[in-house]
Every structure is written in C-alpha cells, then in structure tokens.
C-alpha positions in Angstrom: -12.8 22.4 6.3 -14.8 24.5 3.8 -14.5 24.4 -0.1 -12.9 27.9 -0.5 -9.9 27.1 2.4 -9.3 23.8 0.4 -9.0 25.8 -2.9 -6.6 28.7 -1.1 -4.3 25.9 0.0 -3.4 24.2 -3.4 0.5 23.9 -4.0 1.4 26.8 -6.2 4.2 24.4 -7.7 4.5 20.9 -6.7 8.0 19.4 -6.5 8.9 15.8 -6.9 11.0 14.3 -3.9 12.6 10.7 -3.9 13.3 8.9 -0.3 15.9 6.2 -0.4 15.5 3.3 2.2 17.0 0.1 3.1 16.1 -3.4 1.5 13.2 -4.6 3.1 12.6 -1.5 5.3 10.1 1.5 4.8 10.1 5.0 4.9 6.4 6.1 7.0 7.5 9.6 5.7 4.8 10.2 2.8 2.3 9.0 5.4 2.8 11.6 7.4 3.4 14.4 4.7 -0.4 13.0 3.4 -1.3 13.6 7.7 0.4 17.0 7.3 -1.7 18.0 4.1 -5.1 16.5 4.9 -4.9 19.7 7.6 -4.7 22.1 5.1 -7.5 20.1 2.7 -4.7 18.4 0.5 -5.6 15.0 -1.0 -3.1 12.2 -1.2 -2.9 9.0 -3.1 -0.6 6.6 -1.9 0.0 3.8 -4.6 1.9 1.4 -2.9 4.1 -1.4 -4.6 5.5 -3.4 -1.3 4.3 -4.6 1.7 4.9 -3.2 5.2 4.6 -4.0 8.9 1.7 -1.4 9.4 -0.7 -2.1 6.6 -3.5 -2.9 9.3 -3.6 0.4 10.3 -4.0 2.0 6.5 -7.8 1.1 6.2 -8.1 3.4 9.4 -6.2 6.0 8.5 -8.6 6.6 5.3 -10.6 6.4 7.2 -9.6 8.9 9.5 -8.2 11.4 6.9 -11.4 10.7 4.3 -11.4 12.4 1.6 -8.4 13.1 1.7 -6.4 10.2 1.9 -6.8 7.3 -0.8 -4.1 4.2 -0.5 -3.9 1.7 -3.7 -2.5 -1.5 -2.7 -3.8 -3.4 -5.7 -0.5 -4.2 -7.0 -0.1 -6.6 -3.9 -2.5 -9.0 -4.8 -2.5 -12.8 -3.9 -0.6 -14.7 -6.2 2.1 -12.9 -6.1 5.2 -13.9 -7.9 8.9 -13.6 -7.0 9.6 -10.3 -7.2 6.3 -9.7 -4.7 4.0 -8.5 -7.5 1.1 -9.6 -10.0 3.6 -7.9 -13.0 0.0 -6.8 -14.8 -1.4 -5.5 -11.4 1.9 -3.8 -10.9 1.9 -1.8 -13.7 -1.6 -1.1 -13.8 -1.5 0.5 -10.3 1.9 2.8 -11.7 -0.5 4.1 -15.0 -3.5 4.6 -12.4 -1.3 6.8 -10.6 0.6 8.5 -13.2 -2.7 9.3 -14.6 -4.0 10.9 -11.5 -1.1 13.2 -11.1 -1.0 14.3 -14.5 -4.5 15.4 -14.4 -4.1 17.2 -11.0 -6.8 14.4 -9.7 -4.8 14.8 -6.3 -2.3 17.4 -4.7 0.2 14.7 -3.5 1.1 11.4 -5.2 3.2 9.1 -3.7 4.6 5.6 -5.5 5.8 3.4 -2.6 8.0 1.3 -3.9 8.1 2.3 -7.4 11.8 2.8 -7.7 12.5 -0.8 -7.1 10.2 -1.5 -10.0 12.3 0.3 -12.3 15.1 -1.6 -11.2 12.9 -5.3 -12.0 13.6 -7.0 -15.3 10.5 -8.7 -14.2 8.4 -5.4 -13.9 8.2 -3.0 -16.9 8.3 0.3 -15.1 10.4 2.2 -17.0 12.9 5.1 -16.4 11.3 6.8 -19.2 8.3 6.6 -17.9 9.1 8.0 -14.5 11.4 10.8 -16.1 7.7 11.2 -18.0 6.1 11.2 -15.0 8.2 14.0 -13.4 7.7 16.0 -16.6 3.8 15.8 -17.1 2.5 15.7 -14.0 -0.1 18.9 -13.1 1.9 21.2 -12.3 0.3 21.7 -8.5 1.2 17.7 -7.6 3.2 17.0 -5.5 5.3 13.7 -6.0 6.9 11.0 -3.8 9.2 8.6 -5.6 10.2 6.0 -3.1 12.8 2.5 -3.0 16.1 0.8 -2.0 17.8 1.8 -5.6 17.3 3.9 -8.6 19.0 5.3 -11.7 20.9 8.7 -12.1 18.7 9.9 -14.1 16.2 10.4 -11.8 18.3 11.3 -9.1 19.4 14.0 -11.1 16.0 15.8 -11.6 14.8 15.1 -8.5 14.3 18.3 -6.5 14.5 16.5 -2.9 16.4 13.3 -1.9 16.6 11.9 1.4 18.5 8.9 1.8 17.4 6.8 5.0 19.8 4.9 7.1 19.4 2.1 10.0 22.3 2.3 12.2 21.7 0.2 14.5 18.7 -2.5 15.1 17.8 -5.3 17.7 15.3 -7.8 16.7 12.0 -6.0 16.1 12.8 -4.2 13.5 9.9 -1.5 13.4 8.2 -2.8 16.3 11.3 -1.5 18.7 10.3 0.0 22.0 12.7 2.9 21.5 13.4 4.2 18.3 15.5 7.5 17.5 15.1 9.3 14.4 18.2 11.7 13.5 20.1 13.2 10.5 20.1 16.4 8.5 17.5 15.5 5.7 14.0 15.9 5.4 11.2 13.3 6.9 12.0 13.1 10.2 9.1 14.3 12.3 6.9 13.1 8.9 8.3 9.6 9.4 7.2 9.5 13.1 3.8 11.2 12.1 3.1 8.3 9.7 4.2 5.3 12.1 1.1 7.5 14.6 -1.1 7.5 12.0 -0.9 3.9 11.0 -1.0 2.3 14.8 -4.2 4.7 15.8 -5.4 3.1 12.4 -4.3 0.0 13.9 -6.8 0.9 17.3 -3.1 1.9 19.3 -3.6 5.3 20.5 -0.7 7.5 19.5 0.8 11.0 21.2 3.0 13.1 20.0 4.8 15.9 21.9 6.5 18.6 19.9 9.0 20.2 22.3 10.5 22.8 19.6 7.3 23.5 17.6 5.3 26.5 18.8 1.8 26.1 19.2 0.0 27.2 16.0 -1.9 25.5 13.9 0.3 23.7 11.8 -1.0 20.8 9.3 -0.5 17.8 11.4 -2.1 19.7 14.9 -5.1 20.6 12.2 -5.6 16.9 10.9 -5.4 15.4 14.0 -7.9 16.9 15.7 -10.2 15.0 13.7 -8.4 11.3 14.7 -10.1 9.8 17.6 -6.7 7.4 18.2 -4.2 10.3 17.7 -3.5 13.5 19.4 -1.1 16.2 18.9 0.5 19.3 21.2 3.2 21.9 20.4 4.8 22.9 23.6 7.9 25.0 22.1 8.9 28.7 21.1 9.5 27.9 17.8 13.1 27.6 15.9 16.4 27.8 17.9 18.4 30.1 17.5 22.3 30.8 18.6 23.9 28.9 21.6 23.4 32.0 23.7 22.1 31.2 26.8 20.3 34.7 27.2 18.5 34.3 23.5 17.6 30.7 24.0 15.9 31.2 27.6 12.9 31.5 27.1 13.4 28.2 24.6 14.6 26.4 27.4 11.8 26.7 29.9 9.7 25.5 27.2 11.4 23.1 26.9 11.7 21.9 30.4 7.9 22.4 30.6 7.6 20.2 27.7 9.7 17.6 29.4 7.7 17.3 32.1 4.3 17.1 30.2 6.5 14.3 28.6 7.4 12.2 31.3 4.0 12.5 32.4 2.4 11.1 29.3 5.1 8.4 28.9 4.1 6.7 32.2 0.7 7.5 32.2 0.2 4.4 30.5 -2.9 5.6 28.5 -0.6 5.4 25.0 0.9 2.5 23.1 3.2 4.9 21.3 4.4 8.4 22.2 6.7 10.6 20.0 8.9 13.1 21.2 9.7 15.1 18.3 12.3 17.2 18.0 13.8 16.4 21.7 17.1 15.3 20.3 17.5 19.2 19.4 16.8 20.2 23.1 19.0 17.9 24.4 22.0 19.1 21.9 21.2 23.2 22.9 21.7 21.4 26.7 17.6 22.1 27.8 17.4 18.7 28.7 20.1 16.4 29.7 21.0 12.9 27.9 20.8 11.6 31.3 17.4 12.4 31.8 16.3 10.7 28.7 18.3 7.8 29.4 16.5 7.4 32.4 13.1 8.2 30.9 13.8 5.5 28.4 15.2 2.7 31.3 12.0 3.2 32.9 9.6 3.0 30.3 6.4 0.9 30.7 6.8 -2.7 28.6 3.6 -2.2 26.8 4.6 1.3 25.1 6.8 2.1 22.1 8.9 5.6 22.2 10.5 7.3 19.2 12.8 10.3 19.8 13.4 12.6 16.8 15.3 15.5 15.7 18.9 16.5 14.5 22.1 16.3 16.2 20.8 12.9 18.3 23.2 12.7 21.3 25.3 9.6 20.8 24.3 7.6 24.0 21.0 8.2 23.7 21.6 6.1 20.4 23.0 3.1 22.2 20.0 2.9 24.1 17.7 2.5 21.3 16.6 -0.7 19.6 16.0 1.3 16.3 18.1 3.9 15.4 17.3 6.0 11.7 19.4 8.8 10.2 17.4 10.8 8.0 20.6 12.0 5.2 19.8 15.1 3.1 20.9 14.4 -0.3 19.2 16.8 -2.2 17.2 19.7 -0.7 15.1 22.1 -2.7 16.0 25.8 -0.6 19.4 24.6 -2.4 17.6 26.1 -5.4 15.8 28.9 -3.3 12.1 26.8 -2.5 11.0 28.3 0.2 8.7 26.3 3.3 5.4 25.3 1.9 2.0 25.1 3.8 0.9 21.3 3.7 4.3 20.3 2.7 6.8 21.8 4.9 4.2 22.6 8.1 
C-alpha cells in the first residue's frame, strides 16, 4: 500500500474501547480489528498480559500483516509467579505501551489483559494510570483495554464496552467444532476474524464467507489478500433492511447464493476453519432456514472447525454448538453520535 494512502487513512480521533471477557477466556476481537486496519495501512501493537490457546499462530500473523502488526508478549516470561506475571516484566510492557500510544508510535493499541492487572495487589498497574492513559494518549490512537474485571472509573470514560458472554460450552473450550457468535455489541465478526488470523498463523488455512457484506473492499477483504493461509469473500447486498419481503429480495438471493458457495467450501475439505459471518442474520430475516444449518453443521467433516456469527442467533442453532458467545453492547460510541470509521468499523 503506498505512503500517501497510509497517511489519508489515519483515525481523525481515536476512541478507547474496553471488552469484558470471562476468567480464563479471551476475546480474539482486537486481533481482528488490527486484521481490519492493516487493510487500510493502520499499525497495531498488541501488548498482551495473559496467555491464550492461539499464541502459535501470533508469530505468523506478524508476520503476515508486517509492518503493521507488532505483538509484545514480554510480560509472559518464564518464571512466572502466581498471578502469571514477572511483576517487573509486567509493568514494563504496560509503560512500553502507554508510551507508544501517547506518542502516536501506532494507530491502535491494544493491552490484553491489562484490566486484570489493575485489579492485582501483586501488579502495580494503577487506575490512575490507565485513566492517564485514556487522557494522554495521541489523540489519533486508538485503544483497546481488555479483562475479566475492572473499576467504574474506567468504565465510565470508556467510549465502547462490550461485555463477552459464554453461554454454553462442551469440553474444548476454543478448540470447539462449532462455535456461534451472537449478541448486540460490537466484535463479533472482529472476534471470528482474529481466531482466522491466528490458525493461518498457526499453518491452518482459514475462510471466511460474509453472506450480508457486499463486496467492496473493506479492511479485512484488503488485508487478506496479502495472507497466503487466509482468504476472504463478501457475497451479500449490504445492510438489511425492513421485513418486507419485496425490499429484502434481492437480499435473499444473495443470500441463498452465498449459502450454497457455503456448503460448498464447508465440505470441500480444503479448510481447517470456515466462518460464516453474519449468517445468523439471514437465518433471522428467514433467507436461509435453521434447518439447513442444522444439517450443514450434523454433517460437517471431523477435521474442520465452523463458527457462525451475527445477531439474533436462532435458538436451536445454539444447542447445536459446542461454543456458544454473546457479544453484549454495553457501551457504544453512535450513543454519542460517532459515526462508522474506516479501519475501525470496516
């Protein structure tokens, strides 16, 4: 991508968001959101303060996304201690980072983890320092405050909060064959895009189908076609509108199109992980039936993992998974009239 596009694309005014996750579980979403921006010639850090299932895969995707991608994991050095954490390491890795966004070094900073720092007797992250943090940093960064729990205070001047849920779970946690992501807050198709990002890192090639998403150039179709293990394609007409059968017809034989291209991929066997984003929608406006996906998902090959996304995810098609995540908006910023952002929102 050239110089002057990179420079066009820098956030006007960078927001800071905070995602809320289960103990012991992750949210992939700032992966993808750095995916999403590496398309428009964003650059991410991702300072992460926990461990996860798909760390494997993050020396890939650097790889992948270079230069546009840096992850810190030098707070998870060996010789750890009970909280998970070298305490020095720890809070070197949070001034590194503060650092970076307050000079504007990157265009999105994310501090994985960081929350559940502030929460440590053990660690001395402060909430001073991340209500500091939220103050100074360059006015263009964007920032990503993640953890199980954190105080009002920065809830409170937080512009976006999404609180993730797991509603239900069969052993295999993350590894599931069939995982639906659902609910009303943002970081739902980012969360599948990061989990693809991380397994092609991880040498498992990774498709996503977009069944709702017209197909333009947004961020994640632009950064992928520069990932060998990863491949994107937007098969819809764009957002839904009414439940009137004459506006939405041209949106359903999209998506019926899509649906076949879908089933096609899925047992084509030539993936280890497809996504299906945004095909709970066309199941809720009736363009595809819960049955069919029911069947899709019974007959599945063993070897490949399937996540379903999108609002309104119908409730059998739930029971069928082995994962199932809501996605609750908290906090969202068009409360305060922030409009969709290129590299952020698309």
């Amino acid at each position: 991508m050239k110089t002057e596009e990179m420079k066009s694309t820098r956030l006007k005014t960078g927001l800071t968001q905070v995602y809320i996750n289960p103990p012991g579980k992750t949210n992939f979403a700032p992966y993808g959101l750095a995916l999403r921006a590496s398309g428009y010639g964003l650059r991410s850090l991702i300072t992460r303060f926990r461990a996860h299932e798909l760390a494997d895969g993050e020396a890939g995707a650097m790889g992948f996304l270079a230069p546009n991608l840096d992850i810190d994991a030098s707070a998870l050095k060996s010789g750890l201690n009970d909280s998970g954490m070298v305490k020095s390491a720890a809070e070197a890795a949070f001034q590194n980072a503060a650092k970076a966004a307050i000079a504007g070094a990157y265009d999105i900073v994310v501090l994985d983890g960081v929350l559940d720092l502030v929460m440590q007797d053990s660690i001395s992250v402060s909430v001073s320092e991340i209500l500091m943090l939220m103050r100074e940093k360059a006015m263009h960064v964007e920032l990503l405050l993640t953890g199980s729990d954190t105080a009002d205070e920065i809830l409170e001047k937080a512009h976006l909060i999404t609180e993730m849920k797991v509603h239900r779970e069969t052993p295999g946690g993350h590894g599931s064959r069939v995982e639906v992501v659902t609910g009303s807050g943002k970081g739902k198709t980012t969360y599948c895009l990061g989990k693809a990002l991380l397994m092609s890192g991880m040498g498992v090639p990774s498709f996503m189908l977009q069944l709702i998403k017209s197909p333009r150039l947004y961020g994640e179709v632009m950064a992928s076609q520069n990932l060998p293990g990863m491949q994107i394609q937007s098969m819809g007409k764009g957002l839904v509108g009414k439940r009137d059968p004459e506006v939405n017809t041209d949106h359903k034989k999209a998506a019926r199109e899509a649906w076949r291209n879908a089933k096609e991929v899925v047992m084509s066997r030539r993936y280890g992980l497809v996504v299906l984003d945004e095909i709970n929608i066309a199941v809720n406006y009736g363009f595809i039936g819960p049955e069919e996906v029911l069947g899709l998902i019974a007959g599945i090959p063993n070897e490949l993992r399937l996540m379903l996304s999108g609002r309104y995810a119908h409730s059998e098609i739930v029971d069928a998974a082995t994962l199932a995540v809501e996605m609750k908006m908290i906090k969202h910023p068009y409360e305060i009239g922030v409009k969709a952002r290129k590299g952020i929102e698309y």
